[in-house]
C-alpha positions in Angstrom: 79.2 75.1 105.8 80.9 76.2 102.8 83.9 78.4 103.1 87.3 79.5 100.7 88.8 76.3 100.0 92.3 75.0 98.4 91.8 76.0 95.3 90.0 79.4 96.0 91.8 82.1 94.0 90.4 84.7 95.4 93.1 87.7 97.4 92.8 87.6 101.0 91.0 90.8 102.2 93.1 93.7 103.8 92.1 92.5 107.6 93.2 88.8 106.6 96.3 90.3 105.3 96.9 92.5 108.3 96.2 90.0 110.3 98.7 87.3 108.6 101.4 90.2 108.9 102.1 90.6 105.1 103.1 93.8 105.4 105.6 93.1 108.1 107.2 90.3 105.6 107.9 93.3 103.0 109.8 95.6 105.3 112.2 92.9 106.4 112.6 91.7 102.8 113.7 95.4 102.1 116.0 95.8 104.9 117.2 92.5 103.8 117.7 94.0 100.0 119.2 97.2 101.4 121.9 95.5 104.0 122.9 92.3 101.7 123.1 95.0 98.1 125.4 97.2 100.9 127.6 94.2 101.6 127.8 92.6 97.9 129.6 96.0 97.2 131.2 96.8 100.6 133.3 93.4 101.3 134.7 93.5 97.7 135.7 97.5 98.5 136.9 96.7 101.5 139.2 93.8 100.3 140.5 96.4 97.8 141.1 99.2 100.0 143.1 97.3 102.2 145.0 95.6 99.7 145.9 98.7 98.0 145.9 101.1 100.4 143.5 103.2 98.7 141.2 104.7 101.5 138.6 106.1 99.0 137.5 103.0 97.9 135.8 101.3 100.7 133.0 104.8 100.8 132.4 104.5 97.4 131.6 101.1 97.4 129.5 101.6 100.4 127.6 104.1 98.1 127.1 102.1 95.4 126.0 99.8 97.2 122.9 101.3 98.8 122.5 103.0 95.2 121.8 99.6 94.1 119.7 98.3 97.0 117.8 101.4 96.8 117.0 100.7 93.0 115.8 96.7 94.1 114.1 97.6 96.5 112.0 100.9 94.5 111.6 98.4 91.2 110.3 95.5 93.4 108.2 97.6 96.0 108.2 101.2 94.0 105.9 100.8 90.8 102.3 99.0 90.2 102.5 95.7 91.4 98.9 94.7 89.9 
């Protein structure tokens, strides 16, 4: 009986990939790009609004924030991944 072994290099087909739930890994990992680009810029925002009082801040940084994650998540998802 002879069947893919170790050191087969050969892609998984689309059913073994459903199956294995590769495509569920790839949502999380975006959400996961989205919230942690949205804190990276929202903490440091926060930190400033509250220390200076400036209420404008804390949006914007939200903002930029998801600008960013947006961008990671379109280059790493978005274009031909061949």
């Amino acid at each position: 009986m002879t069947g893919p072994g170790p050191d087969d290099d050969r892609t998984p087909s689309l059913h073994a990939q459903l199956a294995g739930g590769a495509h569920l890994r790839e949502g999380w990992d975006a959400l996961a790009t989205l919230l942690s680009a949205m804190l990276v810029f929202g903490l440091p925002a926060w930190w400033l609004s509250e220390t200076l009082n400036w209420i404008w801040v804390l949006p914007v940084g939200l903002v930029l924030g998801m600008g960013a994650g947006i961008g990671a998540v379109y280059v790493r998802y978005g274009v031909d991944r061949t």
